[in-house]
N, CA, C and O atoms as CSV, one atom per row, in Angstrom:
chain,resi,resn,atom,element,x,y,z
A,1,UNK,N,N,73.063,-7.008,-19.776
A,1,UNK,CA,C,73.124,-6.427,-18.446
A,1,UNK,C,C,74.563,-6.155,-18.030
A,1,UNK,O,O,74.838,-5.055,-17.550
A,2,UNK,N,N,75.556,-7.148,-18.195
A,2,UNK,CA,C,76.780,-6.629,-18.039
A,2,UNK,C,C,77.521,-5.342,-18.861
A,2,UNK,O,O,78.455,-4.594,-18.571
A,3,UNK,N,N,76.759,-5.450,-19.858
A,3,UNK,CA,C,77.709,-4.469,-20.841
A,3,UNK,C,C,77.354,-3.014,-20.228
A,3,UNK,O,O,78.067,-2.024,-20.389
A,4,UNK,N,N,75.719,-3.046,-19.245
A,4,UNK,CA,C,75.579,-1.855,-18.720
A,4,UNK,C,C,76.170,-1.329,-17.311
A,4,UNK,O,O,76.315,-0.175,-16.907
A,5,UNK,N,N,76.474,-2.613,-16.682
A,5,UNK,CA,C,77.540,-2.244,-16.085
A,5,UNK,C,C,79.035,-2.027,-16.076
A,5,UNK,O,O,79.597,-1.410,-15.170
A,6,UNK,N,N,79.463,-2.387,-16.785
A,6,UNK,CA,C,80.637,-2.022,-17.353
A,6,UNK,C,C,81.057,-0.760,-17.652
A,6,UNK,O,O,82.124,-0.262,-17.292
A,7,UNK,N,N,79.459,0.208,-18.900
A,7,UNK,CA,C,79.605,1.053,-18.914
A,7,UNK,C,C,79.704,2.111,-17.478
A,7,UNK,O,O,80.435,3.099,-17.410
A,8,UNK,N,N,78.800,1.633,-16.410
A,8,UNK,CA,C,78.681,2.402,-15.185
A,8,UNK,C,C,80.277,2.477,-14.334
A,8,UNK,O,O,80.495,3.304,-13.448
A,9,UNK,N,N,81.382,1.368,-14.840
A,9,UNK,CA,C,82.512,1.435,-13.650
A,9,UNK,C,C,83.263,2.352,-14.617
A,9,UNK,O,O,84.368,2.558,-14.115
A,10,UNK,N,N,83.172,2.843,-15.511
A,10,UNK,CA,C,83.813,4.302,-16.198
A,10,UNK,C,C,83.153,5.367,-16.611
A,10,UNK,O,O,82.318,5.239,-17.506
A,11,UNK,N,N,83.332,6.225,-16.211
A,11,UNK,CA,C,81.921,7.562,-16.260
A,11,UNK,C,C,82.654,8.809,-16.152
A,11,UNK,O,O,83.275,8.934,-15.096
A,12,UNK,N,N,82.754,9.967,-17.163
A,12,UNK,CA,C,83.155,11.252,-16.563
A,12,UNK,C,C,82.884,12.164,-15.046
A,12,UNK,O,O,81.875,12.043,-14.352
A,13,UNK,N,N,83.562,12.698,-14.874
A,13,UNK,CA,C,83.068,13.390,-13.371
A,13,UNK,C,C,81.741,14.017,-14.012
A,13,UNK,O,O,80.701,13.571,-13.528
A,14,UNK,N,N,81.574,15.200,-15.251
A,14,UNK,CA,C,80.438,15.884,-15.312
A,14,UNK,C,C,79.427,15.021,-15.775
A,14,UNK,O,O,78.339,15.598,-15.790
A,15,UNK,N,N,79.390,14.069,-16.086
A,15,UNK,CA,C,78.171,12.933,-15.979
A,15,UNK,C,C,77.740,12.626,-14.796
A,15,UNK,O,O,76.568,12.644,-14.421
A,16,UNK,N,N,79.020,12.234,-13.967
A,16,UNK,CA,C,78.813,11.637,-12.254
A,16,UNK,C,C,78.057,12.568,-11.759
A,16,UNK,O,O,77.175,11.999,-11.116
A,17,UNK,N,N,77.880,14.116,-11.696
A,17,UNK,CA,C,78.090,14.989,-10.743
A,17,UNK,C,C,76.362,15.312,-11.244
A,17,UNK,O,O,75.458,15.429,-10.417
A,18,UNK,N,N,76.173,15.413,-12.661
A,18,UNK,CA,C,74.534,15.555,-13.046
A,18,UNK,C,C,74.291,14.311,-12.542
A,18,UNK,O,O,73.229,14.476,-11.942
A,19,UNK,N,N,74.709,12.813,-12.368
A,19,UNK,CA,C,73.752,12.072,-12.513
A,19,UNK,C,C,73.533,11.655,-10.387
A,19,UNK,O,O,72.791,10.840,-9.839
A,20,UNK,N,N,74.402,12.506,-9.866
A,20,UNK,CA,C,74.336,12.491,-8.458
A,20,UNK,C,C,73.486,13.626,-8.312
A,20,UNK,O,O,73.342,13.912,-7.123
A,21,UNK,N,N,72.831,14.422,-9.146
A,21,UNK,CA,C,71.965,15.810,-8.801
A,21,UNK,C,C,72.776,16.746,-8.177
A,21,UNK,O,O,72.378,17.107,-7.069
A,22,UNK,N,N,74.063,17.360,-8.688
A,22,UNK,CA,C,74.693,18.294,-8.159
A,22,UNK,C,C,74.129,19.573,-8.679
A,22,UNK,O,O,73.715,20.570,-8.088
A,23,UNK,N,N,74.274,19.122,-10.601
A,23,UNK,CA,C,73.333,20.610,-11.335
A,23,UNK,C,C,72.803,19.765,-12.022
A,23,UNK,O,O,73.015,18.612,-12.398
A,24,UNK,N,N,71.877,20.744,-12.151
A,24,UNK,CA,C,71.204,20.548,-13.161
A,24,UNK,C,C,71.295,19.932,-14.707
A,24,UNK,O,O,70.345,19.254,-15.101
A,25,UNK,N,N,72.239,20.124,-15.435
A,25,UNK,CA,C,72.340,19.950,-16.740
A,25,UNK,C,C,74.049,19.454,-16.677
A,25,UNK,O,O,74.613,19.518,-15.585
A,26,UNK,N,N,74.734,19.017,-17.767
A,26,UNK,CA,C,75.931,18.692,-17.935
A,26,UNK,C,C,76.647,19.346,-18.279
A,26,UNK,O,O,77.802,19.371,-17.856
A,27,UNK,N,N,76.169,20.114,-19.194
A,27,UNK,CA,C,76.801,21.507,-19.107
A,27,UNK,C,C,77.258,22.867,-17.618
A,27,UNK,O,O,78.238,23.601,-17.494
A,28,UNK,N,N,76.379,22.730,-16.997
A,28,UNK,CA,C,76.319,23.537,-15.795
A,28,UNK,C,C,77.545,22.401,-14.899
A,28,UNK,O,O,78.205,23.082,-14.113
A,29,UNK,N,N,77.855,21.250,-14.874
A,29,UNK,CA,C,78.819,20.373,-14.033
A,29,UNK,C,C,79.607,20.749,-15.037
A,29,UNK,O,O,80.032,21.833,-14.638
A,30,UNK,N,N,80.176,20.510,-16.302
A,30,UNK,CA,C,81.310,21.161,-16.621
A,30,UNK,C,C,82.253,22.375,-16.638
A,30,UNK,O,O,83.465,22.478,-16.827
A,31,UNK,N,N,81.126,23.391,-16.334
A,31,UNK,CA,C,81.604,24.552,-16.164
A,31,UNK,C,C,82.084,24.903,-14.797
A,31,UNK,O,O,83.067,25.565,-14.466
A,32,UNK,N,N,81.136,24.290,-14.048
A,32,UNK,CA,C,81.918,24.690,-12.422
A,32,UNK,C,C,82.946,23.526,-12.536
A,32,UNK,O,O,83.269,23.471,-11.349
A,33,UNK,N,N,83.477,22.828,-12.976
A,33,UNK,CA,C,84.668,21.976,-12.848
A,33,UNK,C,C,85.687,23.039,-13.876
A,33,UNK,O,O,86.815,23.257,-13.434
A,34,UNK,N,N,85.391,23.542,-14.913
A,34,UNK,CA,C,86.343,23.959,-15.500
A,34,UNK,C,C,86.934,25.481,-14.711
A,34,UNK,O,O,87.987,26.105,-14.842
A,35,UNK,N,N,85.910,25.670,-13.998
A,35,UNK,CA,C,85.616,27.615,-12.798
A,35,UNK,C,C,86.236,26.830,-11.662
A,35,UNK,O,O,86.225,27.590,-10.694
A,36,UNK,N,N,86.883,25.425,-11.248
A,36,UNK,CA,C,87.444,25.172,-9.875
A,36,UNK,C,C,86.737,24.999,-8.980
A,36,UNK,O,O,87.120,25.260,-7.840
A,37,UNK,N,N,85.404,24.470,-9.250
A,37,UNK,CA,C,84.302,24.632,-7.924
A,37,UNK,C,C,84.606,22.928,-7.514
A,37,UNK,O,O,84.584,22.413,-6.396
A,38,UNK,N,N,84.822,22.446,-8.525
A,38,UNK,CA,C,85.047,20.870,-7.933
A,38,UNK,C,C,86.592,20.326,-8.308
A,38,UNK,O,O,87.155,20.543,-9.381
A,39,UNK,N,N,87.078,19.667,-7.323
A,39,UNK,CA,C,88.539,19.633,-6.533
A,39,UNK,C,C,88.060,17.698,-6.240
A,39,UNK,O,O,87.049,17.280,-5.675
A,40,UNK,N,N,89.126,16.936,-6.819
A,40,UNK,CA,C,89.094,15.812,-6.847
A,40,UNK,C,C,90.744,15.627,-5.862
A,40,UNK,O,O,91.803,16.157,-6.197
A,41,UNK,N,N,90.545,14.777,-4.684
A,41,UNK,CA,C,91.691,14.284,-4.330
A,41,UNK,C,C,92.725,15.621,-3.641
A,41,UNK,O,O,93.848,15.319,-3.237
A,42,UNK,N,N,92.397,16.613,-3.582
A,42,UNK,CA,C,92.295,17.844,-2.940
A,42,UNK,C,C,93.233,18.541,-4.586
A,42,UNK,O,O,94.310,19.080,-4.332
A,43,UNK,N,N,92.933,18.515,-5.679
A,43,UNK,CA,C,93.193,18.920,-6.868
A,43,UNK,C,C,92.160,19.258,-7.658
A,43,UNK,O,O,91.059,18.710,-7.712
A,44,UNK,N,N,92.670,20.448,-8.447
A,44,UNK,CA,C,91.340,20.760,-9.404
A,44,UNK,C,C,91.521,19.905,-10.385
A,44,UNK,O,O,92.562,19.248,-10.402
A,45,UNK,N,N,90.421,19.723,-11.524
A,45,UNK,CA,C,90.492,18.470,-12.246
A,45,UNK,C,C,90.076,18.969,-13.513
A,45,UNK,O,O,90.160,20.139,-13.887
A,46,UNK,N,N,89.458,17.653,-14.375
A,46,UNK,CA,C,88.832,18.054,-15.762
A,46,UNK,C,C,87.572,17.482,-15.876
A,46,UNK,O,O,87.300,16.621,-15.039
A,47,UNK,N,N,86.742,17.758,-16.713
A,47,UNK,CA,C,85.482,17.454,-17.115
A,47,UNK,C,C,85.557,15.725,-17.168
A,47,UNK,O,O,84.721,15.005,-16.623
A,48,UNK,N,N,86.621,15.279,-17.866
A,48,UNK,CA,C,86.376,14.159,-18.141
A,48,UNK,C,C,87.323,13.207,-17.216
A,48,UNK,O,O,87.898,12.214,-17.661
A,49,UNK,N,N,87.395,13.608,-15.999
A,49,UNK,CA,C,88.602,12.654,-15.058
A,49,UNK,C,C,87.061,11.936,-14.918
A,49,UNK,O,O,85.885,12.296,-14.966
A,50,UNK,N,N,88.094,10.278,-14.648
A,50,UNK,CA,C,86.969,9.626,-14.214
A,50,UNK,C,C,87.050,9.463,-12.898
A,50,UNK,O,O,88.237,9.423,-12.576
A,51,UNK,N,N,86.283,9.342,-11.924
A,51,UNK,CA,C,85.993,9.293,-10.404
A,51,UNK,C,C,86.141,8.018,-10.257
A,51,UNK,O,O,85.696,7.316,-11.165
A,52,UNK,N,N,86.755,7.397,-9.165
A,52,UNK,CA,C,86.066,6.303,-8.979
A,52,UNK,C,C,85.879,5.720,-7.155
A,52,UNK,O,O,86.105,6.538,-6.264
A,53,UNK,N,N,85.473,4.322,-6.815
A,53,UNK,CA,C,85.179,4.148,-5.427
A,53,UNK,C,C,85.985,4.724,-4.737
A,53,UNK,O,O,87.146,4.413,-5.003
A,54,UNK,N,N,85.738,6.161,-3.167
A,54,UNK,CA,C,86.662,5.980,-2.477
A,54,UNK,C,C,87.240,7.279,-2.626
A,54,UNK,O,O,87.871,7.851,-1.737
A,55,UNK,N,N,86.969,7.818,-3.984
A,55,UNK,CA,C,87.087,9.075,-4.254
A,55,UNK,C,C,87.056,10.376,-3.019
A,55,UNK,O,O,86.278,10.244,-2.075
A,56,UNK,N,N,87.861,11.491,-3.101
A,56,UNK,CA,C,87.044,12.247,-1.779
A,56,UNK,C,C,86.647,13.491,-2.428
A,56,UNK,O,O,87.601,13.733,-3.168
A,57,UNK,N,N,85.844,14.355,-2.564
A,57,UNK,CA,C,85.833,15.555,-3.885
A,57,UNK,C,C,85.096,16.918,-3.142
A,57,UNK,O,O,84.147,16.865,-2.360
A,58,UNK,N,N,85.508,17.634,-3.414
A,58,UNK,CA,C,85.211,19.197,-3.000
A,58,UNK,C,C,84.426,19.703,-3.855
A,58,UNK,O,O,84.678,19.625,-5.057
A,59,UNK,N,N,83.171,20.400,-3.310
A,59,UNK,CA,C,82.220,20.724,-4.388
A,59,UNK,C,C,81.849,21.844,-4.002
A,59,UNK,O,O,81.190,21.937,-2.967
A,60,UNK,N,N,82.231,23.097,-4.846
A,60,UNK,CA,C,81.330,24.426,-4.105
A,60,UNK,C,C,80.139,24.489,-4.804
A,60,UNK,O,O,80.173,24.216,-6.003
A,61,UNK,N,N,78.643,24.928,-4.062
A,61,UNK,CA,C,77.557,25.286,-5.162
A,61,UNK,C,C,77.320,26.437,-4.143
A,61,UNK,O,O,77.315,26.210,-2.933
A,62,UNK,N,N,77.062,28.073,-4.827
A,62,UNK,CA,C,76.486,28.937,-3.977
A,62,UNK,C,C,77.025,28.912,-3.011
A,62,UNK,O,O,78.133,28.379,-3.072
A,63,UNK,N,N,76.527,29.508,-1.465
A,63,UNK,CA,C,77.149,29.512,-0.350
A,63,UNK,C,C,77.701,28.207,0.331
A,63,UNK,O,O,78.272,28.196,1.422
A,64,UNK,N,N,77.474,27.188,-0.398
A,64,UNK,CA,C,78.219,25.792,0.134
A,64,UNK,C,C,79.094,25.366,-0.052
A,64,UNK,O,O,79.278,25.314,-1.268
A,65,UNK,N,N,79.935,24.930,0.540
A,65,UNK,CA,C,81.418,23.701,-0.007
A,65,UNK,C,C,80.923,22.680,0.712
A,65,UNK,O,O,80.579,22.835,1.883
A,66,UNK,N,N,80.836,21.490,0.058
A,66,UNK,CA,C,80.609,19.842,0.450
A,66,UNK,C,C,81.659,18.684,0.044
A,66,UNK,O,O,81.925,18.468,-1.138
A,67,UNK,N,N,82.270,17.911,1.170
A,67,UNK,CA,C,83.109,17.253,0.806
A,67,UNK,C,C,82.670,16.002,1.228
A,67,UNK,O,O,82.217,15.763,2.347
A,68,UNK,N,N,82.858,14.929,0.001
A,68,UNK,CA,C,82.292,13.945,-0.229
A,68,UNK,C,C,83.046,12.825,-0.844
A,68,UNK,O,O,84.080,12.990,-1.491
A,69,UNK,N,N,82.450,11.604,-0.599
A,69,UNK,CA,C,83.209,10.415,-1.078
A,69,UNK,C,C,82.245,9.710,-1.617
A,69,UNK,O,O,81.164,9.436,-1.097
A,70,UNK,N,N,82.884,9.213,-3.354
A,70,UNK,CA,C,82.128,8.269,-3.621
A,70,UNK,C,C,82.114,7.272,-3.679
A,70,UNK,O,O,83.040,6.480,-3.854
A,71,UNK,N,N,80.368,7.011,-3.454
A,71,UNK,CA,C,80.300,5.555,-3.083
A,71,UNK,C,C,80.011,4.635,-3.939
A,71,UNK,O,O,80.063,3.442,-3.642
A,72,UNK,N,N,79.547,5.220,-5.523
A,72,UNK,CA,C,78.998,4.567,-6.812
A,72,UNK,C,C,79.165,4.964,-7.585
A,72,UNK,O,O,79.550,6.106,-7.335
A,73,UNK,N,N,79.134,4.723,-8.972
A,73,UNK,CA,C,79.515,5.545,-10.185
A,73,UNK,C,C,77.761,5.271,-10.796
A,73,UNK,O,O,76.935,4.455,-10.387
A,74,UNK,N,N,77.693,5.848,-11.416
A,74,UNK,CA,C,76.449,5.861,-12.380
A,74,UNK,C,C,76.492,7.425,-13.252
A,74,UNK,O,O,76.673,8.601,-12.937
A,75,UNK,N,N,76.226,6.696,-14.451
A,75,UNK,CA,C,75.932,7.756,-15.864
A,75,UNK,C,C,74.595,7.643,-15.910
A,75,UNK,O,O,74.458,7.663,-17.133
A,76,UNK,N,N,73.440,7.533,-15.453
A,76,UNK,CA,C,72.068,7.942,-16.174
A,76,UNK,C,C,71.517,8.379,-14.728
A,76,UNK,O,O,71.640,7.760,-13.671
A,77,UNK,N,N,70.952,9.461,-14.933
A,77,UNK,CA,C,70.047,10.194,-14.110
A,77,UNK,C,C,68.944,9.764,-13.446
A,77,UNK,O,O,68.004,9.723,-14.239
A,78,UNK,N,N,68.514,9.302,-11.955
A,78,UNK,CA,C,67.720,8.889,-11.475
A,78,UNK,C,C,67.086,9.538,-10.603
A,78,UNK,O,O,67.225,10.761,-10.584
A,79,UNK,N,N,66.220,8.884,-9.646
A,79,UNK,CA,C,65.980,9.541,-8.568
A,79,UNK,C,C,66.725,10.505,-7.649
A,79,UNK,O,O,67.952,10.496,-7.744
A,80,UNK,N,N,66.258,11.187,-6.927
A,80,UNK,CA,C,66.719,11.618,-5.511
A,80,UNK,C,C,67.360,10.246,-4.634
A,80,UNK,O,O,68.571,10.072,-4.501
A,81,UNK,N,N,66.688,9.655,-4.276
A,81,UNK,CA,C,67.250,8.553,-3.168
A,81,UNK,C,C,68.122,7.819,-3.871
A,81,UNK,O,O,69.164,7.598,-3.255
A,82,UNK,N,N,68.033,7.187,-5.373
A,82,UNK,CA,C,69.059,6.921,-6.255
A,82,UNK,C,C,70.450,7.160,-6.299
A,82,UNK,O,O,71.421,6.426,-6.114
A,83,UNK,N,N,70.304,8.549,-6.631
A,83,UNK,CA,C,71.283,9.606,-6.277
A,83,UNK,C,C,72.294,10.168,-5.405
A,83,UNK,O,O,73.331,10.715,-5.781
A,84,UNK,N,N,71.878,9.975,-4.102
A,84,UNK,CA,C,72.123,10.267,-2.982
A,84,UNK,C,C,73.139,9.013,-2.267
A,84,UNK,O,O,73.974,9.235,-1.391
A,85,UNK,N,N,72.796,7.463,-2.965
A,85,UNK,CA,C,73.674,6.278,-2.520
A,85,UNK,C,C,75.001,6.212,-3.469
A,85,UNK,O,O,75.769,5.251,-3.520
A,86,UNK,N,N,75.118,7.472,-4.237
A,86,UNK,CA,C,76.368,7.415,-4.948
A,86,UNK,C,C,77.627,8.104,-4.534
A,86,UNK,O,O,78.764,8.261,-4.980
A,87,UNK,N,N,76.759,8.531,-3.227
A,87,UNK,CA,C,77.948,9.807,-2.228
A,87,UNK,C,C,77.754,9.438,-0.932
A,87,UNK,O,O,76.866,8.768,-0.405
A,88,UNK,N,N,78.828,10.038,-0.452
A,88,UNK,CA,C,78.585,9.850,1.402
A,88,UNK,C,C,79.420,11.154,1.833
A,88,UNK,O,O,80.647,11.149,1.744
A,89,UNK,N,N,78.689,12.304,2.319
A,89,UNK,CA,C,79.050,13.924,2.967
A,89,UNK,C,C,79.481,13.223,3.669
A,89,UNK,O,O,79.118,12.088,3.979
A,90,UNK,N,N,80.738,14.138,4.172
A,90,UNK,CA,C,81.664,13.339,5.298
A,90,UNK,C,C,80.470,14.177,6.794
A,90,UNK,O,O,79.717,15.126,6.575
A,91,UNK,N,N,80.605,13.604,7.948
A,91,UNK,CA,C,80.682,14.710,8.925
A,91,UNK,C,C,81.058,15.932,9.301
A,91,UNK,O,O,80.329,16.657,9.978
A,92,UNK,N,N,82.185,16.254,8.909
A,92,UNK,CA,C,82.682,17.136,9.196
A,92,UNK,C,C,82.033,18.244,8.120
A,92,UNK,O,O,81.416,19.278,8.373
A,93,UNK,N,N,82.342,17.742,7.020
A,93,UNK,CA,C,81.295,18.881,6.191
A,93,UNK,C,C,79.709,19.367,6.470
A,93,UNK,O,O,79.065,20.405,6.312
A,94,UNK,N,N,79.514,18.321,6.861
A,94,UNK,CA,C,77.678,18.677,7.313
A,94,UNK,C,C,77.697,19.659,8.399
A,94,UNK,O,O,76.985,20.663,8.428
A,95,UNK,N,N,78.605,19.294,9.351
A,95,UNK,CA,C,78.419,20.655,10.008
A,95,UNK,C,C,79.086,21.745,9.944
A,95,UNK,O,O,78.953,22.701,10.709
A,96,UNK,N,N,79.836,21.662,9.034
A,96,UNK,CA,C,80.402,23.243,8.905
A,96,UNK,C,C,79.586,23.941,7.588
A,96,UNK,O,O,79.831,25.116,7.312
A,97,UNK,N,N,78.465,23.052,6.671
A,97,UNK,CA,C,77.094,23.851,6.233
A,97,UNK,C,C,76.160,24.139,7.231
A,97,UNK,O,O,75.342,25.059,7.256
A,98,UNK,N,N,76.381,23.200,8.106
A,98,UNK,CA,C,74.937,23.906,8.841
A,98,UNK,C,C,75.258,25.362,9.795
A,98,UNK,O,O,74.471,26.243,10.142
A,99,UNK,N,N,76.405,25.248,9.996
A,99,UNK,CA,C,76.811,26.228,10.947
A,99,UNK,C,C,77.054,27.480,9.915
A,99,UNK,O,O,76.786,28.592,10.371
A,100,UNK,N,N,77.617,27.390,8.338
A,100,UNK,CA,C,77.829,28.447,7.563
A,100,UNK,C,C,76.090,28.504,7.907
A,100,UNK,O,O,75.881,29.209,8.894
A,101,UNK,N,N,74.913,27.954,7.342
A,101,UNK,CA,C,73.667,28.675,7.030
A,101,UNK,C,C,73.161,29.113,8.247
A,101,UNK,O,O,72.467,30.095,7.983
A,102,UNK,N,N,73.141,28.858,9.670
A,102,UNK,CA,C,73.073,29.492,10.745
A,102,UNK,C,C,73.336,30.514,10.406
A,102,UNK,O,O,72.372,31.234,10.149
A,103,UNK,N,N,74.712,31.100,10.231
A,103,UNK,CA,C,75.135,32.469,10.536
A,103,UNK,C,C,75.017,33.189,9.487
A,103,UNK,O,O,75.525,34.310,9.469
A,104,UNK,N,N,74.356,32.715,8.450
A,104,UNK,CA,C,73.503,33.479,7.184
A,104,UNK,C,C,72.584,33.637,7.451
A,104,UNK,O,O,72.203,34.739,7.058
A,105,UNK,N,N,71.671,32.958,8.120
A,105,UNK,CA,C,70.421,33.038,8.709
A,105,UNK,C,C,70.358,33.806,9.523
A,105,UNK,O,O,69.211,34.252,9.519
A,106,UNK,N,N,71.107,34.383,10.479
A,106,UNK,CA,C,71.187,35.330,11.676
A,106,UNK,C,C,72.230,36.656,10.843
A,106,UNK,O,O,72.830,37.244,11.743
A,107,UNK,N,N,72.416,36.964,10.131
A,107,UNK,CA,C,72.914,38.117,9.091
A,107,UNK,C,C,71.851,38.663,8.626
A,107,UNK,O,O,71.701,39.881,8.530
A,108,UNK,N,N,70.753,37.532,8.191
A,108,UNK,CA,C,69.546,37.745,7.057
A,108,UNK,C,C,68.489,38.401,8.369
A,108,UNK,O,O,67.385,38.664,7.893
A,109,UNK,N,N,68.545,38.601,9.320
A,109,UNK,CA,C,68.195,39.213,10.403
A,109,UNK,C,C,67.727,41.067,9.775
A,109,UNK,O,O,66.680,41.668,9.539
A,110,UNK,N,N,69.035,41.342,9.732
A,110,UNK,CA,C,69.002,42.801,9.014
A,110,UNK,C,C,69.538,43.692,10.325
A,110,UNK,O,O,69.288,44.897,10.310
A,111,UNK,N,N,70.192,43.187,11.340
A,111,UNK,CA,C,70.203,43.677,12.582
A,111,UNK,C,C,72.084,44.270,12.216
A,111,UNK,O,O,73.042,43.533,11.982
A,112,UNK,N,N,72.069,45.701,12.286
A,112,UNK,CA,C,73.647,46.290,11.651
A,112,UNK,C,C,73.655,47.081,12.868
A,112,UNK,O,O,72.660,47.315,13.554
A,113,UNK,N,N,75.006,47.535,13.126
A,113,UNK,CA,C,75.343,48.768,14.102
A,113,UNK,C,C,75.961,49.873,12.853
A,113,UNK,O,O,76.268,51.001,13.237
A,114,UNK,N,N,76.075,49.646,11.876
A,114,UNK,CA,C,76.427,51.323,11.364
A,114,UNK,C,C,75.333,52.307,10.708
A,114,UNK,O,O,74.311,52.163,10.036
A,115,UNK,N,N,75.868,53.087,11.099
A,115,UNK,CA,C,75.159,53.871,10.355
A,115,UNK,C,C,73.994,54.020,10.987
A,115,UNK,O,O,73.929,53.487,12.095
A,116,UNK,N,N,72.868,54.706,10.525
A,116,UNK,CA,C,71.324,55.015,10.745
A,116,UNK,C,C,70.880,53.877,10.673
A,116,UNK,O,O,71.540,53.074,10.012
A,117,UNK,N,N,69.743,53.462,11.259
A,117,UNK,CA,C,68.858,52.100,11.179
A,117,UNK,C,C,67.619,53.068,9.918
A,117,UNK,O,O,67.170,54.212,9.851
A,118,UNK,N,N,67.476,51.640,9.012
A,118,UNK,CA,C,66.302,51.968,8.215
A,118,UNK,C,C,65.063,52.132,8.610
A,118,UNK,O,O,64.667,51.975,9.765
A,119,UNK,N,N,64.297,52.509,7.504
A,119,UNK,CA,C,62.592,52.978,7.793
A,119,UNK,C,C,62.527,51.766,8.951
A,119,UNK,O,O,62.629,51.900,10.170
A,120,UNK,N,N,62.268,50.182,7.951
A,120,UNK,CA,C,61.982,48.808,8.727
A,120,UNK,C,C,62.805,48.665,9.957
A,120,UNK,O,O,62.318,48.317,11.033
A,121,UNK,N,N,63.923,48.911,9.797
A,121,UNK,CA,C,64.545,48.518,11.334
A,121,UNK,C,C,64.122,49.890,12.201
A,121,UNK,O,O,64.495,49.579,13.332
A,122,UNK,N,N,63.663,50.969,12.278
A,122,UNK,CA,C,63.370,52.183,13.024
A,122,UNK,C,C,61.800,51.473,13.491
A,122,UNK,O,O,61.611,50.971,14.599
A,123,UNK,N,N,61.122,51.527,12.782
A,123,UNK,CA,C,59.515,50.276,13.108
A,123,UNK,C,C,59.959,49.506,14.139
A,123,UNK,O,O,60.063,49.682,15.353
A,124,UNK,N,N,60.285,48.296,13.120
A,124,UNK,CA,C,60.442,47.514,14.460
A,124,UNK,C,C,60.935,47.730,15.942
A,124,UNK,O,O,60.484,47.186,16.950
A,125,UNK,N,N,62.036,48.714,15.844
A,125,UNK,CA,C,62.658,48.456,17.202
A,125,UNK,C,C,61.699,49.800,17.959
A,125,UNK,O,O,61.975,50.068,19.129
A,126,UNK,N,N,60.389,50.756,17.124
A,126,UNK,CA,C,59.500,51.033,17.713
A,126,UNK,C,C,58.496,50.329,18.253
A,126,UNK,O,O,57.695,50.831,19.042
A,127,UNK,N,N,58.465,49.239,17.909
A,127,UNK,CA,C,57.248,48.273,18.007
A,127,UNK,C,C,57.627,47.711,19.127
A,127,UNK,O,O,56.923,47.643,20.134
A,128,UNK,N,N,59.259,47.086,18.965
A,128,UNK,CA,C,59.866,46.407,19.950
A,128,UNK,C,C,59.668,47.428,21.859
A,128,UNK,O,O,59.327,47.071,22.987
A,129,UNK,N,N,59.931,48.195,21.488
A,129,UNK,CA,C,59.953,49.309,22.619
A,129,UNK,C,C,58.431,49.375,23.406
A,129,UNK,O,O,58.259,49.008,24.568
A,130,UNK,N,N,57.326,49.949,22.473
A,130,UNK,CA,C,56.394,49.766,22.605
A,130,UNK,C,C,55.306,48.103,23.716
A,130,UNK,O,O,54.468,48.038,24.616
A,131,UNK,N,N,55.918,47.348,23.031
A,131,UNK,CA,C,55.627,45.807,23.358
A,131,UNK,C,C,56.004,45.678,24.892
A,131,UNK,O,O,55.307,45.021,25.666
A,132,UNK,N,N,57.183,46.364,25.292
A,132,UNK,CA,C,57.872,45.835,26.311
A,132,UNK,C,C,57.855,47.057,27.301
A,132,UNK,O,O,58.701,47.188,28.186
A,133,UNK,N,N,56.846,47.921,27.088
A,133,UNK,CA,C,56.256,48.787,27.925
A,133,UNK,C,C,55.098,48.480,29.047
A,133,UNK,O,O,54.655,49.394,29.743
């Protein structure tokens, strides 16, 4: 039992980062570390830096950046809730995702001022007109 913890207080980041459910595969965490998506200590890093308690790390996936501190090391892949006690999102990051997907969410609207409005937006804002007659 000790020797398996032992192994757990030294662990690559792209182990850490699959075994926190960032991506999918270990391959897919090495590559966005080697593409700059993950930033250790406000520095880009390597596949094999090891993380450890206390850590603070920048993670872009898709439209997100999440900045986070870790709270555990672990190399083998577990649960969701598992997973999730090996990090702590700061505050400040949580809401500046929720506020980025807000205003993706209200983009994804389809509501533009240039140009001609499409077939769908010409409908609706007939429908709209209509309704409020």
């Amino acid at each position: 039992m000790s020797e398996h913890a032992e192994r757990n207080e030294r662990v690559r980041l792209d182990k850490w980062l699959w075994a926190a459910r960032f991506y999918k595969t270990r391959a897919l965490a090495k590559a966005a570390i080697e593409g700059g998506k993950v930033h250790c200590r406000g520095e880009r890093c390597k596949a094999s830096k090891e993380p450890h308690l206390g850590d603070e790390l920048l993670i872009r996936t898709g439209f997100d950046e999440r900045t986070l501190i870790v709270r555990g090391l672990s190399g083998v892949r577990r649960g969701a809730t598992e997973a999730q006690a090996l990090y702590e999102e700061t505050q400040e990051s949580r809401e500046r995702r929720e506020r980025a997907s807000e205003q993706r969410k209200a983009g994804a609207l389809g509501v533009t001022t240039e140009g001609r409005p499409s077939k769908k937006q010409r409908r609706d804002l007939q429908r709209f007109q209509q309704d409020s007659q």
